[in-house]
One Martini backbone bead per residue (centre of mass of N, CA, C, O) as a GRO file, in nm:
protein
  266
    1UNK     BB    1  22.295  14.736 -10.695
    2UNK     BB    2  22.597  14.657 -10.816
    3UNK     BB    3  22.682  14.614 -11.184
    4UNK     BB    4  22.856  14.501 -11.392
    5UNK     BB    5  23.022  14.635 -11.698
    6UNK     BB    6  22.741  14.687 -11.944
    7UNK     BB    7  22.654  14.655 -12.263
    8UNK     BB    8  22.407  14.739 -12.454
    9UNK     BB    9  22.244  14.612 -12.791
   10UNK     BB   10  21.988  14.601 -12.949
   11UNK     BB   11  21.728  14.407 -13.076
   12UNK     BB   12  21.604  14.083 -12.993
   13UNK     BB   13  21.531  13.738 -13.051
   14UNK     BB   14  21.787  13.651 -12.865
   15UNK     BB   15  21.943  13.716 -12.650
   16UNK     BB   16  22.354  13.800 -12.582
   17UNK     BB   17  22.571  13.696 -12.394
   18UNK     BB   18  22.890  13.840 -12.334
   19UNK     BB   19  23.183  13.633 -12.236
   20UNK     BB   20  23.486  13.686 -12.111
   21UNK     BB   21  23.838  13.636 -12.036
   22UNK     BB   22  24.105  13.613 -11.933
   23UNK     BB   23  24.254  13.939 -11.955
   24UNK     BB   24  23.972  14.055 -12.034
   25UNK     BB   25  23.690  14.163 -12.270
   26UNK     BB   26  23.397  14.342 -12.440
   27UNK     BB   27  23.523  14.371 -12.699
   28UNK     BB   28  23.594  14.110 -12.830
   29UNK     BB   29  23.282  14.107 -12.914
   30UNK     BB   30  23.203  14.307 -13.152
   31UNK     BB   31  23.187  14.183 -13.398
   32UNK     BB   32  22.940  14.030 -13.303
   33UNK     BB   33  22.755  14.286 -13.170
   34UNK     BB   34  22.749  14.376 -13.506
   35UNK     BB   35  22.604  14.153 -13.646
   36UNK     BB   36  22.335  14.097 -13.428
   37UNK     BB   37  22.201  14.387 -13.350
   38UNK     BB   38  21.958  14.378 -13.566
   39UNK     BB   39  21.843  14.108 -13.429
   40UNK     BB   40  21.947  14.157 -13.140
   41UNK     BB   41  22.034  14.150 -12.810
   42UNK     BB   42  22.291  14.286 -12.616
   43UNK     BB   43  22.546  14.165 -12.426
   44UNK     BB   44  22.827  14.309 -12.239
   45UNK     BB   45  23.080  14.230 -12.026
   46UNK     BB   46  23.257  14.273 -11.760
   47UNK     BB   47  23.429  14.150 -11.539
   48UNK     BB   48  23.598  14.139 -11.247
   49UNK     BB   49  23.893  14.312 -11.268
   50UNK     BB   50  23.759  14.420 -11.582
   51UNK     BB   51  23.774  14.656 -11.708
   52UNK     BB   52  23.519  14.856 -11.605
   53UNK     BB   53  23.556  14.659 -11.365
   54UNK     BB   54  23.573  14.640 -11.051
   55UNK     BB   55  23.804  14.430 -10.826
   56UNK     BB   56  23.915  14.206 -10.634
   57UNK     BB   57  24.036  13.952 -10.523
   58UNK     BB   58  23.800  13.846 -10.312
   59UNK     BB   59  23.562  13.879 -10.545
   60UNK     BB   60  23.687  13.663 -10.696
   61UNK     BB   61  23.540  13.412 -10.917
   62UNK     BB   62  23.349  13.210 -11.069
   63UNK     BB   63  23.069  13.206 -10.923
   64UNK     BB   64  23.075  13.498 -10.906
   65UNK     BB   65  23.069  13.585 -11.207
   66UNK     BB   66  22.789  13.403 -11.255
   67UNK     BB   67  22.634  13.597 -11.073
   68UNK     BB   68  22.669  13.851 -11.221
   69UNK     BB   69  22.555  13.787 -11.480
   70UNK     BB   70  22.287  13.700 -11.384
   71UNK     BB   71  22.211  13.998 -11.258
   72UNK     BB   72  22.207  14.132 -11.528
   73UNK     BB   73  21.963  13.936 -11.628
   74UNK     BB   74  21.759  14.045 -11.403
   75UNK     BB   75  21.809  14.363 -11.414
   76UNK     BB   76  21.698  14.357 -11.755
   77UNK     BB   77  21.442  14.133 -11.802
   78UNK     BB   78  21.541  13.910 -11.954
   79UNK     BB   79  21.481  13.672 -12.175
   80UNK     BB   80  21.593  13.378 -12.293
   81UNK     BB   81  21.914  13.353 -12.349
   82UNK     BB   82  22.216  13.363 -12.463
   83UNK     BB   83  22.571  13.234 -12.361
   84UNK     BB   84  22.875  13.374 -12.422
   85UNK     BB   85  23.213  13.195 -12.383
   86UNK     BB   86  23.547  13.285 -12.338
   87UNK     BB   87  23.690  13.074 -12.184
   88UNK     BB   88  23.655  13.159 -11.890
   89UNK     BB   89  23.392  13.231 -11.982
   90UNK     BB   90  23.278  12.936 -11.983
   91UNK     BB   91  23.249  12.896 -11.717
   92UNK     BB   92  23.079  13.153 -11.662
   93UNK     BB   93  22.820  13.069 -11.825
   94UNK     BB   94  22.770  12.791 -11.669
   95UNK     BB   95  22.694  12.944 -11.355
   96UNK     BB   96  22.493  13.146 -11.521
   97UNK     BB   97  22.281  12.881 -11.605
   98UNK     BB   98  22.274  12.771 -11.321
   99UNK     BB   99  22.151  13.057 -11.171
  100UNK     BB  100  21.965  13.115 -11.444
  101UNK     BB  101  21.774  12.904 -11.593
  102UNK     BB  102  21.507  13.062 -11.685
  103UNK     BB  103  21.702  13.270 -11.895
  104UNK     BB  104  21.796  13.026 -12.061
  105UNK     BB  105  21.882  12.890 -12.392
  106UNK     BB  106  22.199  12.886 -12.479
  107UNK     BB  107  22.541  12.756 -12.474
  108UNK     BB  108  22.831  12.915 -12.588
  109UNK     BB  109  23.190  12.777 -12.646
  110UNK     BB  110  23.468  12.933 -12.647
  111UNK     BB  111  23.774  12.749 -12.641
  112UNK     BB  112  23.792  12.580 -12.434
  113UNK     BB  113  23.890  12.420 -12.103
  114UNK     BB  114  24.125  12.218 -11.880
  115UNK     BB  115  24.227  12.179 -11.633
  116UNK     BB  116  24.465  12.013 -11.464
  117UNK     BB  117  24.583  11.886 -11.167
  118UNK     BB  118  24.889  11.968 -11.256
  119UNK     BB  119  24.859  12.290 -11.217
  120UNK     BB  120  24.869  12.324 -10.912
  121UNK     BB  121  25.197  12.281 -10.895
  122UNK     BB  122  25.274  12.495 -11.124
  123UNK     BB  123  25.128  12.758 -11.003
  124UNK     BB  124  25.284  12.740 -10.719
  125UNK     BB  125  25.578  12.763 -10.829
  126UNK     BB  126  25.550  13.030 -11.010
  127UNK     BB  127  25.441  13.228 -10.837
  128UNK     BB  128  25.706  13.212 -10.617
  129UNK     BB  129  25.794  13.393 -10.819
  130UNK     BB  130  25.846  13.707 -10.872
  131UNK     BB  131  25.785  13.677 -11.199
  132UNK     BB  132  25.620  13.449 -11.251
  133UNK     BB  133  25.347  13.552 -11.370
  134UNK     BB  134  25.427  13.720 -11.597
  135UNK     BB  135  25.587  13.485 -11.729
  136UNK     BB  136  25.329  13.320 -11.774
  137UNK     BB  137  25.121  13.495 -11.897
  138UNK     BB  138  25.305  13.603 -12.116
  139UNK     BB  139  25.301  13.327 -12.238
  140UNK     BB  140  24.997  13.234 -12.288
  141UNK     BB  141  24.923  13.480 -12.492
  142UNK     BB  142  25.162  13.424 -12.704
  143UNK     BB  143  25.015  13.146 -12.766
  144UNK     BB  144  24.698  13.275 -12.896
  145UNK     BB  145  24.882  13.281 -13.160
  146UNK     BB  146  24.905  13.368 -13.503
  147UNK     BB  147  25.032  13.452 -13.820
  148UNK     BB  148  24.743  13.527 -13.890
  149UNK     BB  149  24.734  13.716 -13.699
  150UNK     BB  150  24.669  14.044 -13.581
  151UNK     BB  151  24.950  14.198 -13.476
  152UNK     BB  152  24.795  14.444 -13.341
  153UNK     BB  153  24.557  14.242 -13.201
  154UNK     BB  154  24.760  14.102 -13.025
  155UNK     BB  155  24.924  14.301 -12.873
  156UNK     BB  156  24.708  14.446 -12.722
  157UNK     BB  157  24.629  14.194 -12.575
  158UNK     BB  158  24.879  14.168 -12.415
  159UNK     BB  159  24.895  14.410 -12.297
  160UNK     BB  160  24.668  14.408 -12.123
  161UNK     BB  161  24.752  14.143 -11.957
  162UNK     BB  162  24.969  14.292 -11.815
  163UNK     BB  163  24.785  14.459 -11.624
  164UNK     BB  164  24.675  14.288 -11.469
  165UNK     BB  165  24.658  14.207 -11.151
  166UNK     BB  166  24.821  14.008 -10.970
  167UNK     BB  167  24.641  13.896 -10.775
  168UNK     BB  168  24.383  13.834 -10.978
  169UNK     BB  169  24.562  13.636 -11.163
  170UNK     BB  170  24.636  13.438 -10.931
  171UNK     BB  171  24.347  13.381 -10.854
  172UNK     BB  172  24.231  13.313 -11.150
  173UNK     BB  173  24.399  13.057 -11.171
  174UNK     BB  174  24.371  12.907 -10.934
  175UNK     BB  175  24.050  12.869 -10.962
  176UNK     BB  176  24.032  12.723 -11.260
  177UNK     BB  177  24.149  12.477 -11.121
  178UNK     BB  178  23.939  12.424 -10.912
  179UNK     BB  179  23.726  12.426 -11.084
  180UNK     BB  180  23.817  12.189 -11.278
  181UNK     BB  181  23.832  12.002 -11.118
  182UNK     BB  182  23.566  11.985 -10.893
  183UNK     BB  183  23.286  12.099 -11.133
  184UNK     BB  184  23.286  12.112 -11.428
  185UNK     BB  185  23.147  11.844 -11.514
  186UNK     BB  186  22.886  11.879 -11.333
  187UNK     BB  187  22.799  12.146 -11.477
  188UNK     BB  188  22.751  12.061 -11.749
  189UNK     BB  189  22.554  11.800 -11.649
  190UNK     BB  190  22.332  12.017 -11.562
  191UNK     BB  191  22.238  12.092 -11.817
  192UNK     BB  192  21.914  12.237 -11.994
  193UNK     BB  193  22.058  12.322 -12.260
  194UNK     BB  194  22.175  12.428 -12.524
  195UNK     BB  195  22.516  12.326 -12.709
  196UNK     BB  196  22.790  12.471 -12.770
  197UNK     BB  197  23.130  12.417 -12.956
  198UNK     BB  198  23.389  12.661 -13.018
  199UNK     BB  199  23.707  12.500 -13.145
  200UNK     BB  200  24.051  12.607 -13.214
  201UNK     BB  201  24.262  12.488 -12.922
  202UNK     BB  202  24.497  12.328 -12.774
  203UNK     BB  203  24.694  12.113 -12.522
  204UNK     BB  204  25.012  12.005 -12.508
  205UNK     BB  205  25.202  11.773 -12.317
  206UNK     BB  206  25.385  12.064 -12.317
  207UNK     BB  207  25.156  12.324 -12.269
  208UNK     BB  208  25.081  12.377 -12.567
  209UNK     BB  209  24.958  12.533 -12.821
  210UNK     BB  210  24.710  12.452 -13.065
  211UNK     BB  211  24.568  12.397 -13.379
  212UNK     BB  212  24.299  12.269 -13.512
  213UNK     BB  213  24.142  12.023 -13.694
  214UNK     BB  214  23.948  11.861 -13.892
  215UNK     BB  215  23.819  11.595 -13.650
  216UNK     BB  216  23.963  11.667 -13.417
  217UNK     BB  217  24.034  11.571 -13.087
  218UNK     BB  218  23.994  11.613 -12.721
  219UNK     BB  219  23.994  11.565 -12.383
  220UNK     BB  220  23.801  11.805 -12.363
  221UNK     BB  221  23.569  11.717 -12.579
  222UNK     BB  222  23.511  11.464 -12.463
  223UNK     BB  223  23.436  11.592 -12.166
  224UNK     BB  224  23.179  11.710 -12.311
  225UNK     BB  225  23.045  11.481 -12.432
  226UNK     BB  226  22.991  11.295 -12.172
  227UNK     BB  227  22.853  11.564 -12.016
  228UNK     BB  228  22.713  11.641 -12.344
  229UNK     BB  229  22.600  11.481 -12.566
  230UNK     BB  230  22.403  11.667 -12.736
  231UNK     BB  231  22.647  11.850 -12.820
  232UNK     BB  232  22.784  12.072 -13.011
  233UNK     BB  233  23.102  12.051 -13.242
  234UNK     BB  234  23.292  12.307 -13.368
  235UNK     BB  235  23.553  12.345 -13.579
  236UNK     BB  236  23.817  12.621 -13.596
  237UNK     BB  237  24.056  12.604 -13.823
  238UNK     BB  238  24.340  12.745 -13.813
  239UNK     BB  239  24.377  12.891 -13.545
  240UNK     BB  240  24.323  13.061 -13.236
  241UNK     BB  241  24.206  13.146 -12.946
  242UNK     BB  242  24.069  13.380 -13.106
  243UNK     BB  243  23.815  13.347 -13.325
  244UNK     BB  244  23.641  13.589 -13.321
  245UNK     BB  245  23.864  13.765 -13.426
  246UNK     BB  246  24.020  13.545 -13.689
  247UNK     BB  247  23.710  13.424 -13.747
  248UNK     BB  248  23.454  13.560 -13.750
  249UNK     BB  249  23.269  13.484 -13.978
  250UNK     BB  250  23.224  13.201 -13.893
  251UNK     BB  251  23.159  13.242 -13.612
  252UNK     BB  252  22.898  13.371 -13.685
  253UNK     BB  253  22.759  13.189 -13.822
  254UNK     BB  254  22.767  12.918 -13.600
  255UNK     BB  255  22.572  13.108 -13.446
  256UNK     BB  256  22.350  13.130 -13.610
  257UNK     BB  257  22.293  12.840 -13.633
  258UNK     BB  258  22.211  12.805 -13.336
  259UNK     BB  259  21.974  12.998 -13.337
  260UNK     BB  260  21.788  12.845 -13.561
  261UNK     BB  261  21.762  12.589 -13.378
  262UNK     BB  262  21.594  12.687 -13.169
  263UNK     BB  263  21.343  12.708 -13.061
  264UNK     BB  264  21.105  12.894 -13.072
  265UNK     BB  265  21.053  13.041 -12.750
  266UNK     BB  266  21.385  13.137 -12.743
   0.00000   0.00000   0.00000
């Protein structure tokens, strides 16, 4: 069996399993990788079609990549993870936590979103121009950052963005319309483990990315709320799509915090 391209660093329990974003990689979570590995195993992983992992449109699927991350965690013989997914990575952590329940200590979301209904019309339009995708993906990336952003690592994730093949980027934005659309709710709500969520923006009526305040709540966050009561929610404010980078020091502590309440034998 060949495994999807993934970095192993350091030992310790609860080992943590990082999965990236639509159009990105294994890197985004290093800041990540080095706070935590003197005292966790960490596994960092490409998804399909994903930095040094190869793979097809047709290989692509959100419940394929949860069984890669799955695939990983058993062929690595870990004891139970916690699995940290950014953005579409949150749906991938979540079906690779129902595909190996028992390996699963604890699911942390980082920056989630739930495509709507009508994304579907939206996305079958825009794909059917020659430039479409193009000027899609890069309309998406642009709006991930903000002026507190580190411009240099800014360009480099759209620039990243924009090698993504057609074919992969629009089966995958696709399949993500589709999968929340059909699947999202049952399946966080099928979760039997501790979960948090940590959320730095939203989009709003006119599906512009912006960032939260403390206190702020959105459709996708209520959604999150009634289909796992117990979830931790915790705002990353004023900052962009990507926390882990922009807030690193912030996010790596409220990882901490969750690390450290989970049960004893997590």
């Amino acid at each position: 069996m060949t495994l999807i391209h993934h970095v192993v660093t350091g030992h310790g329990r609860p080992p943590i399993v990082f999965v990236h974003g639509f159009a990105c990689a294994h890197t985004d979570w290093d800041a990540q990788v080095a706070h935590l590995s003197p005292r966790h195993q960490t596994v960092a992983v490409d998804l399909r079609g994903h930095g040094a992992s190869p793979g097809t449109a047709a290989e692509c699927s959100t419940e394929r990549y949860g069984a890669d991350v799955a695939e990983v965690m058993r062929a690595l013989a870990l004891p139970p993870v916690v699995l940290v997914g950014h953005s579409m990575g949150c749906r991938v952590v979540i079906e690779a936590a129902l595909q190996a329940p028992a390996q699963t200590a604890g699911v942390i979301l980082v920056d989630g979103s739930q495509f709507a209904a009508a994304m579907a019309d939206v996305l079958q339009l825009r794909f059917a121009l020659p430039d479409g995708y193009a000027t899609f993906s890069h309309g998406l990336f642009n709006d991930m950052f903000t002026a507190g952003s580190d411009k240099f690592v800014a360009a480099s994730i759209i620039e990243r963005a924009g090698r993504l093949p057609r074919p992969i980027g629009e089966k995958m934005l696709t399949d993500l319309q589709r999968y929340d659309a059909g699947r999202l709710t049952n399946s966080l709500s099928s979760l039997r483990v501790p979960v948090m969520a940590l959320q730095a923006t939203y989009s709003n009526e006119k599906r512009e990315r912006r960032t939260l305040r403390e206190g702020q709540t959105t459709p996708y966050l209520d959604m999150l709320r009634a289909s796992v009561p117990s979830a931790r929610i915790e705002i990353v404010a004023d900052t962009g799509h990507f926390p882990q980078l922009d807030a690193s020091a912030q996010t790596n502590a409220l990882i901490d915090g969750f690390l450290a309440a989970l049960p004893g034998d997590a």
